[in-house]
C-alpha positions as CSV (number, residue, x, y, z in Angstrom):
1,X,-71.2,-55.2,10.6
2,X,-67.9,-56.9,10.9
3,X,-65.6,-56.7,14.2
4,X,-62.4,-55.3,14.1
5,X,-59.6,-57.5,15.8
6,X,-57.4,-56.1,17.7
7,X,-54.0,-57.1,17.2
8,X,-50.2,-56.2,18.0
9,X,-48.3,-55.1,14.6
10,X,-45.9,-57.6,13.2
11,X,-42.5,-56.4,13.0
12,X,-40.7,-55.7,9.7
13,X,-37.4,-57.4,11.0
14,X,-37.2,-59.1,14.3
15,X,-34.1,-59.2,14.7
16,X,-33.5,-62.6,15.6
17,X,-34.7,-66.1,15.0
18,X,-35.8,-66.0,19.0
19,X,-37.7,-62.9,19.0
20,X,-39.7,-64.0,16.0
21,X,-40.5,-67.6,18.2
22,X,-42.0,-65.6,20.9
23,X,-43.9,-63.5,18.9
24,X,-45.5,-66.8,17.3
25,X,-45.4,-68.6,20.5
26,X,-48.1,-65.7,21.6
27,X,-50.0,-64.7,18.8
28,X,-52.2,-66.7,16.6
29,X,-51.3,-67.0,12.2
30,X,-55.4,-66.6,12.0
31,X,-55.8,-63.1,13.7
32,X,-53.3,-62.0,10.7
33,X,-54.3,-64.2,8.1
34,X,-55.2,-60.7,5.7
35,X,-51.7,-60.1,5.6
36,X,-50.1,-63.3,4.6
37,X,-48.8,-63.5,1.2
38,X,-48.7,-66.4,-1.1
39,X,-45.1,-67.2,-1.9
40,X,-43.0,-69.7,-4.1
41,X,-40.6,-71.9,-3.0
42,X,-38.1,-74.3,-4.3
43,X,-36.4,-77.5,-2.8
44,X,-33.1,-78.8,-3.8
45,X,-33.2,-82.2,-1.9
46,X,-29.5,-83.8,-1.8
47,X,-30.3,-86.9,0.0
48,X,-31.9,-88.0,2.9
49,X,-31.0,-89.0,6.5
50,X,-31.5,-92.9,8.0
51,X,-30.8,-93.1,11.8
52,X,-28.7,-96.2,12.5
53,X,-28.6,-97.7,16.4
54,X,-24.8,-97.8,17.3
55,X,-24.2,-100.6,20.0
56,X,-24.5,-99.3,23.6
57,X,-21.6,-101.1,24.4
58,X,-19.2,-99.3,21.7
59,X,-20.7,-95.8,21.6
60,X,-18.7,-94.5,24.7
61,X,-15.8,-95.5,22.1
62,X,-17.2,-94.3,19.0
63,X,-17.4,-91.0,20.7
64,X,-14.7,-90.5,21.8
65,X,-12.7,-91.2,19.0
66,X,-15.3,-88.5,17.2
67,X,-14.1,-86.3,19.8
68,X,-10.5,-86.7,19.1
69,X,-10.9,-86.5,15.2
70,X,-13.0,-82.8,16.3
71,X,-15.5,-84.6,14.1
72,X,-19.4,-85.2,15.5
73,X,-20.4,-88.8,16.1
74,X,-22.2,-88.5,12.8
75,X,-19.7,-87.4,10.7
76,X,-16.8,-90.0,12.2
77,X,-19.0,-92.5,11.7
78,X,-20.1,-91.9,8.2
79,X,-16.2,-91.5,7.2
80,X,-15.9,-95.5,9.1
81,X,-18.9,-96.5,6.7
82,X,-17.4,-94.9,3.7
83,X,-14.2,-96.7,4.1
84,X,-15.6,-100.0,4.8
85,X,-18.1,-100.1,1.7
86,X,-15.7,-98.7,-0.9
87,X,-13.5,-102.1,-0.1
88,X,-16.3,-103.9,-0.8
89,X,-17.5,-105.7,-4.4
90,X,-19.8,-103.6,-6.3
């Protein structure tokens, strides 16, 4: 004879990214397993990230002159990087 699991429903639409995260955060993927679907996905990878240490000493700088260009750290210092390897020799 096999037991019948008691369960809370899953809801059709959440309604948010949160409400989705506590749902998960409290129930277990096993204990619905039967309703899972198998789906396809596809990737488009563009590139990949690589951290880089910025000098303790000059980051205080760095940031605020991201600030000022209303650009993140990242992005200001990419646009330095850019810069300074396009004047470079191939």
């Amino acid at each position: 004879m096999s037991k019948t699991i008691e369960r809370d429903l899953i809801s059709e639409d959440f309604g948010s990214i949160e409400a989705a995260v506590d749902f998960w955060d409290t129930h277990s993927v096993a204990d619905y397993w039967d309703l899972m679907e198998d789906v396809e996905l596809e990737f488009d990878v563009k590139g990949h990230i690589s951290l880089v240490q910025i000098r303790e000493d000059i980051y205080p700088q760095t940031r605020a002159l991201a600030k000022a260009n209303r650009q993140s750290v990242e992005e200001f210092v990419n646009q330095l990087i850019v810069r300074e390897v396009e004047k470079l020799p191939a």
